[in-house]
N, C-alpha and C positions, 0 to 999 in steps of 0.2 A: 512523520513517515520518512525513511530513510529513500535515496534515490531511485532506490530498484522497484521499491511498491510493492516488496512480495514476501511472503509470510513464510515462514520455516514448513509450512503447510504445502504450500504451491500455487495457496488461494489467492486470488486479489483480495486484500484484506483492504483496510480502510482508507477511503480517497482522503485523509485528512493530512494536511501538510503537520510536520512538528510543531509547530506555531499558534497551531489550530485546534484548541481544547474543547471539549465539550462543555465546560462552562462557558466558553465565548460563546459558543453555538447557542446556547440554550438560555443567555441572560435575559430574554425578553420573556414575560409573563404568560407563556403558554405553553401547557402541558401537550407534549408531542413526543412520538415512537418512531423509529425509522428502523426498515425492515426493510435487508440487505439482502438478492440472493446471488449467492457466486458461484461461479461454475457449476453444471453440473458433476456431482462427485465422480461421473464414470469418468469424465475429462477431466479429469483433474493433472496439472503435467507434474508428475512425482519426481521427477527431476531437477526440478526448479530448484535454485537455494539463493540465500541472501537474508541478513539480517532481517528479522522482522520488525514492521514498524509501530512504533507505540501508540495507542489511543490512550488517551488519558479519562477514563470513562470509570475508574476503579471507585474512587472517593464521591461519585452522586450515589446518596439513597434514593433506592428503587420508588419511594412517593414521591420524586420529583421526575422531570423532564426524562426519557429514557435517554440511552447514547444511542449509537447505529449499531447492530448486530445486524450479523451474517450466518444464515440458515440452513444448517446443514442436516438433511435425513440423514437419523441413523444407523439405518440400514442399508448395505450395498449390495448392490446386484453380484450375485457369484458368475456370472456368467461373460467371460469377455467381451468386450464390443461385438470383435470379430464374429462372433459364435450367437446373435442374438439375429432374431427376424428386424431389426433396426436397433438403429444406436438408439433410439429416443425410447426406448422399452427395455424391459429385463424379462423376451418371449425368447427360448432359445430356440436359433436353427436347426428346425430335427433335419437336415442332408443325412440322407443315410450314404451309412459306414460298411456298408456291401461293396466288397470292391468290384464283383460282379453285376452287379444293378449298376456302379455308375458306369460302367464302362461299357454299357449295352449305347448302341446306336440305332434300335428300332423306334419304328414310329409309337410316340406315345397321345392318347387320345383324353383332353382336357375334360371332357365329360361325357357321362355315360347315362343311358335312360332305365330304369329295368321297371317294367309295364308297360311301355310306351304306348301298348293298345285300348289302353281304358278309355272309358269315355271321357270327350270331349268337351268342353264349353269356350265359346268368346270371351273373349275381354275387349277390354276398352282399347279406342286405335291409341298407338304408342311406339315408343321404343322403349327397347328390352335390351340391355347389356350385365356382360362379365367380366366386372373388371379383375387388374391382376399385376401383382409386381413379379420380375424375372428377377432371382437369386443371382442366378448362374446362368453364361448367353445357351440362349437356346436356339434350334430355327425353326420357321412357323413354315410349315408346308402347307396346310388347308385350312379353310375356314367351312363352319359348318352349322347345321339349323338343324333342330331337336324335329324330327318326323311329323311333319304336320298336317297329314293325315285330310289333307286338301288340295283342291288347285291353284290355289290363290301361290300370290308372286311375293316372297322376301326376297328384301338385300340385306345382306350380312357383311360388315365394313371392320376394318382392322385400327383404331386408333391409338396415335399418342398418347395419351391421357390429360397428362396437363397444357397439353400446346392445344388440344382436340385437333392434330394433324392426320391425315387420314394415308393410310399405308396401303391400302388394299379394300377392295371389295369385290363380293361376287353376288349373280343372281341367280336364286331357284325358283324355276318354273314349277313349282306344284309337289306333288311326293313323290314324283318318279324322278325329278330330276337330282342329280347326285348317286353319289356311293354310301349304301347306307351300312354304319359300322355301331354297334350298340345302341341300336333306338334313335343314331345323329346321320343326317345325311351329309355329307361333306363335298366338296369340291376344292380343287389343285390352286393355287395359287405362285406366284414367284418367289419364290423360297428368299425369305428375308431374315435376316439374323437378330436377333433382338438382344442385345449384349446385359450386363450386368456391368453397369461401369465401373463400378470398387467393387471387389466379393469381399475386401475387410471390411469395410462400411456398410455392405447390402445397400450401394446407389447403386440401385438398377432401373432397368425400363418399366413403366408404368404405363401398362397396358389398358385397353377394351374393348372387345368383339360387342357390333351391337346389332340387333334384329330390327329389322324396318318393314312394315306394312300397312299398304293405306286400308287393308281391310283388318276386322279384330282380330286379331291374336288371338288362337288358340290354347291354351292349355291343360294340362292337361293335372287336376288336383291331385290321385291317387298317386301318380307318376315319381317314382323315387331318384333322386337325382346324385349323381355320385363323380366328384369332380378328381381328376390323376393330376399330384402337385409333381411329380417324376421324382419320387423320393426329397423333396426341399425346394427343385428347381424354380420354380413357382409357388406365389403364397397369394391364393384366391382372398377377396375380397366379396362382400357379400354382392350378391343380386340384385338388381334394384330395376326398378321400372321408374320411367318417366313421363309426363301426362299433362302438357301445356307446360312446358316446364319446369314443372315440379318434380322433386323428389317424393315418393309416398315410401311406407316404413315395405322391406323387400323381404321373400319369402322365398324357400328354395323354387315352386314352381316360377317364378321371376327368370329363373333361366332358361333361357330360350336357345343359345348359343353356344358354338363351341370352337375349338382349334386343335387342328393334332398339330405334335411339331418332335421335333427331336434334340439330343444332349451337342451341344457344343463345347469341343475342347475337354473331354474329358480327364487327360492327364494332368490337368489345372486343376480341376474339381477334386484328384484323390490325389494330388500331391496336401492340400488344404485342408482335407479329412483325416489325412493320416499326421496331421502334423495340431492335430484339439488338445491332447496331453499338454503338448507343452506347452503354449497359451494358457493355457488353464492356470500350470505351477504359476508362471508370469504373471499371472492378475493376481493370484492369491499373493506374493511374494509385495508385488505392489503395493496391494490392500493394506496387510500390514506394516509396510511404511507410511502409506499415506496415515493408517491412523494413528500411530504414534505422531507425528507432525500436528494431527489434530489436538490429539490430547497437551500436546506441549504451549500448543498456540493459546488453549483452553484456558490453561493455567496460570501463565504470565500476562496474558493480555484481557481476559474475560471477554473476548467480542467473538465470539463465537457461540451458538444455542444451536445443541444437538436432538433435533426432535422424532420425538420415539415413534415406534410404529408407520415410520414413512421414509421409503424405500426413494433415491435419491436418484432418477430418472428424467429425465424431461416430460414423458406423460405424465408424470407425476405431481407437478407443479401447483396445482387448482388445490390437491390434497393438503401440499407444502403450504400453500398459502391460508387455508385454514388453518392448521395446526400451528402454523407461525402467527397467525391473528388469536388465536389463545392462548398460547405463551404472555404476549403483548397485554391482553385482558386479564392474564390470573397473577402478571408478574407487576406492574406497571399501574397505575395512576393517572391517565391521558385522557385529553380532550380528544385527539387525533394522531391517525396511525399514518404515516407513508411509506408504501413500498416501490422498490426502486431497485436495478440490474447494478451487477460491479460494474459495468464497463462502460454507467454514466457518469460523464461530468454533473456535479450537482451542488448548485450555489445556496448551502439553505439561509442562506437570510434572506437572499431575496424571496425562497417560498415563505421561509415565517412572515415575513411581513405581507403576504398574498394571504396566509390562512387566521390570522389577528382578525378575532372579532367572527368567524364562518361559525353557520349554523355545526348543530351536531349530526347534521343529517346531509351534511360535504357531499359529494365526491366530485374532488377537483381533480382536475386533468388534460390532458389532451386526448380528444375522441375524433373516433372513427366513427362514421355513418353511411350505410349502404354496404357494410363490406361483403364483399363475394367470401362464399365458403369455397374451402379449395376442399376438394374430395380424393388428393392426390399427394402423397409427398411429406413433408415433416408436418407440417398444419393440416392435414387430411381432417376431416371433421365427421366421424359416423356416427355422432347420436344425435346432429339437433340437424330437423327435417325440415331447411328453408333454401332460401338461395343468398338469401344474406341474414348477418346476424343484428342482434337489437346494438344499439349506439354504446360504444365501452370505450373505455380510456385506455392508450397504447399503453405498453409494462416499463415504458422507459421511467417512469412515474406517477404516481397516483396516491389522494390523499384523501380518507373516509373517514366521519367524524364518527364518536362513541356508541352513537345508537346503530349505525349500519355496521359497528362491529360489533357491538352486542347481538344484533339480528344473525351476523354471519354465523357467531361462533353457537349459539343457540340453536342453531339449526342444521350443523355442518354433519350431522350424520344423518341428515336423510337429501343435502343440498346434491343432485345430479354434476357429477364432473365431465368438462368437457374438452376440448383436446387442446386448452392453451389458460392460463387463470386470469388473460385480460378479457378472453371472448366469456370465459365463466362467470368473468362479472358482469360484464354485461345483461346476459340471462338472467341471473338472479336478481338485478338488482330492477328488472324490466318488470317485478312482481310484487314491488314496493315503491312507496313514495319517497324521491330521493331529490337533495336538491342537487341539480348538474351546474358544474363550471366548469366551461372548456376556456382555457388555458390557452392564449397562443404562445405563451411563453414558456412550457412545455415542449421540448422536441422529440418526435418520436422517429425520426431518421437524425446521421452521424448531421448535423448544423452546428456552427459554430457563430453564434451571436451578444455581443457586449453583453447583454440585458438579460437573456436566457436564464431560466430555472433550470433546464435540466437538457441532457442532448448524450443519448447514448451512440455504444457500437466506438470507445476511443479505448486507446491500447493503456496501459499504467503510466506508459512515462508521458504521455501524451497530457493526462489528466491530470498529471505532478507539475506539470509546464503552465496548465492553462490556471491552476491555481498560483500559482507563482506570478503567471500575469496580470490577476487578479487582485491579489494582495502589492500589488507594485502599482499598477493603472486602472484599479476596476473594471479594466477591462481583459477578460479571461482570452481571450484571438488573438492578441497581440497589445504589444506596448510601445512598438516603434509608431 
């Protein structure tokens, strides 16, 4: 690899020094696949240049040892960063393009009830919240409870989301107390601004109004619930009830609560709507330079696998990693598969000599146990209903013997995908007999240790250095 680390692509292509052939790597008698994934394609910096660096991976037949490829969907999202309900998705930000809608500064009212007279029934005692990410800053004026059609006492509280800092709350005494505006009773609060911290990134505030009462909750089932995101402003999240708890699976009557608020900084908001054309040509124009880069890197170097029918995202990952374990299976001849991030350092002789002699039924790693689910933010977690997930090995590295990739790729079109492919595996792999090795010599935070297999989160030239110190003192940290 040449000094720069960086491929005519823009990709971090191979951590492998010039020196450092895949016949070295692979002289020990075990058939092994390593499965690379590099940026995601939307971050791809298309700017970058610099010779790219050579792998020397051309001359193994495919029935021996694989070399390292790097996994790229080849599909990409049309849709700019800027212009997506998050980076980590290809959902685009419908903000409407009215310039009259965004320019209004009336109170807009986050949910609305239409029935709200039907009959009633209890639920179980709880809290009831709506959560909610802000696009664009808003301000919250009132906080408000769905007519509850009794005397009993909620509190309705404004929080953080992921801090669970609490911003506000108020109390209604019964059904007269408040201003009742479509089926929601409301009351005033101190008008708090709830910003959008990037509007090109959509890092914005991560909200939740939640309902509290020590007696059951009413709801009400016929009751249709109808939530105002103020043309994009907001992008509702589903309802959910909590219950000792727990999460349970959430249904529109789940919302109990509400918020009016209004547009902040509107000539921000339509100077950024009026300006989606351009952006647009600029990702397209990108695009295809990025793919020529691709196709160039394809050519001269072969360390690149472009896999079909998978859209190159970050939610998308759990997908990418099947489709990449079947490539691995229909191309290759392996005992064992490893995948691993561009932006680890990764000593593999010390893993080969860790996985010499491991069943076919591995999975070596470094694991997480107890982890909290965040319901909030890039790892937000909305299909699997627990508070922590089953034991999975971090993505800094991880290695599964033949049979649990047979199992994977065997079953990858009906396996449930979940919001990251190391808590994915986790799940799946909680539904089979598997043998665990946790690894402490796996790092799955930036660590830098003589002995270490693996230690992500290091920049190119970083990883160039510590191989070099490596190949000089065995020791990758230093050599003084």
């Amino acid at each position: 690899m040449t000094s720069s680390g960086k491929a005519s692509t823009g990709y971090r292509v191979a951590t492998i020094p010039e020196s450092f052939s895949c016949s070295q790597i692979f002289s020990m008698p075990i058939k092994f696949s390593l499965l690379c994934y590099p940026l995601e394609r939307t971050l791809i910096d298309v700017k970058s240049s610099g010779k790219p660096g050579e792998v020397l991976c051309k001359q193994m037949p495919r029935s021996q040892a694989g070399c390292p490829k790097f996994f790229v969907g080849q599909e990409r999202c049309d849709i700019p960063p800027q212009d997506r309900e998050d980076v980590f998705s290809c959902v685009a930000w419908n903000v409407t393009s009215d310039s009259s809608e965004i320019s209004k500064k009336s109170e807009k009212y986050a949910v609305s009830v239409v029935n709200e007279a039907s009959k009633r029934r209890p639920n179980k005692k709880g809290v009831y919240h709506i959560a909610f990410t802000v696009h664009h800053g808003i301000v919250i004026r009132k906080l408000g409870i769905i007519h509850p059609g009794s005397s009993q006492a909620f509190v309705v509280s404004l929080f953080e989301a992921q801090t669970q800092t609490k911003i506000a709350e108020v109390l209604f005494n019964g059904s007269s107390d408040g201003r009742l505006v479509n089926g929601v009773l409301y009351k005033p609060i101190e008008e708090y601004l709830l910003p959008a911290v990037n509007i090109e990134l959509k890092l914005g505030f991560d909200g939740a109004i939640t309902a509290e009462s020590d007696d059951p909750l009413p709801l009400s089932p016929s009751s249709v619930i109808i939530k105002d995101s103020g043309g994009g402003l907001i992008r509702f999240h589903e309802a959910a009830a909590v219950s000792s708890g727990h999460y349970r699976d959430s249904t529109a009557e789940s919302c109990l609560c509400s918020f009016a608020y209004r547009l902040h900084d509107s000539e921000k908001l339509q100077k950024f709507v009026e300006q989606e054309a351009v952006r647009s040509d600029e990702w397209r124009e990108a695009g295809e330079r990025e793919q020529r880069r691709i196709d160039h890197e394809m050519a001269s170097y072969d360390d690149i696998i472009l896999l079909p029918n998978t859209m190159d995202v970050y939610r998308n990952i759990p997908h990418k990693l099947l489709h990449a374990l079947q490539w691995a299976e229909e191309n290759t001849r392996v005992n064992f598969v490893a995948k691993t991030d561009d932006d680890c350092f990764l000593n593999l002789f010390h893993l080969l000599e860790v996985v010499e002699g491991q069943s076919d039924r591995i999975w070596l790693g470094r694991f997480r146990h107890n982890w909290a689910l965040d319901r909030y933010g890039k790892w937000a977690e909305p299909s699997y209903h627990s508070l922590t997930y089953p034991p999975f090995a971090c993505g800094s590295l991880y290695v599964i013997g033949k049979s649990i990739v047979d199992w994977l790729v065997e079953g990858m079109d009906t396996l449930r995908l979940y919001q990251g492919e190391d808590v994915s595996m986790g799940i799946w792999m909680a539904a089979i007999q598997v043998e665990i090795e946790d690894h402490r010599k796996i790092e799955c935070e930036q660590v830098c240790n003589s002995d270490m297999i693996a230690s992500p989160n290091w920049s190119l030239d970083e990883i160039q250095s510590m191989w070099q110190n490596w190949q000089q003192c065995a020791d990758p940290c230093s050599c003084s």
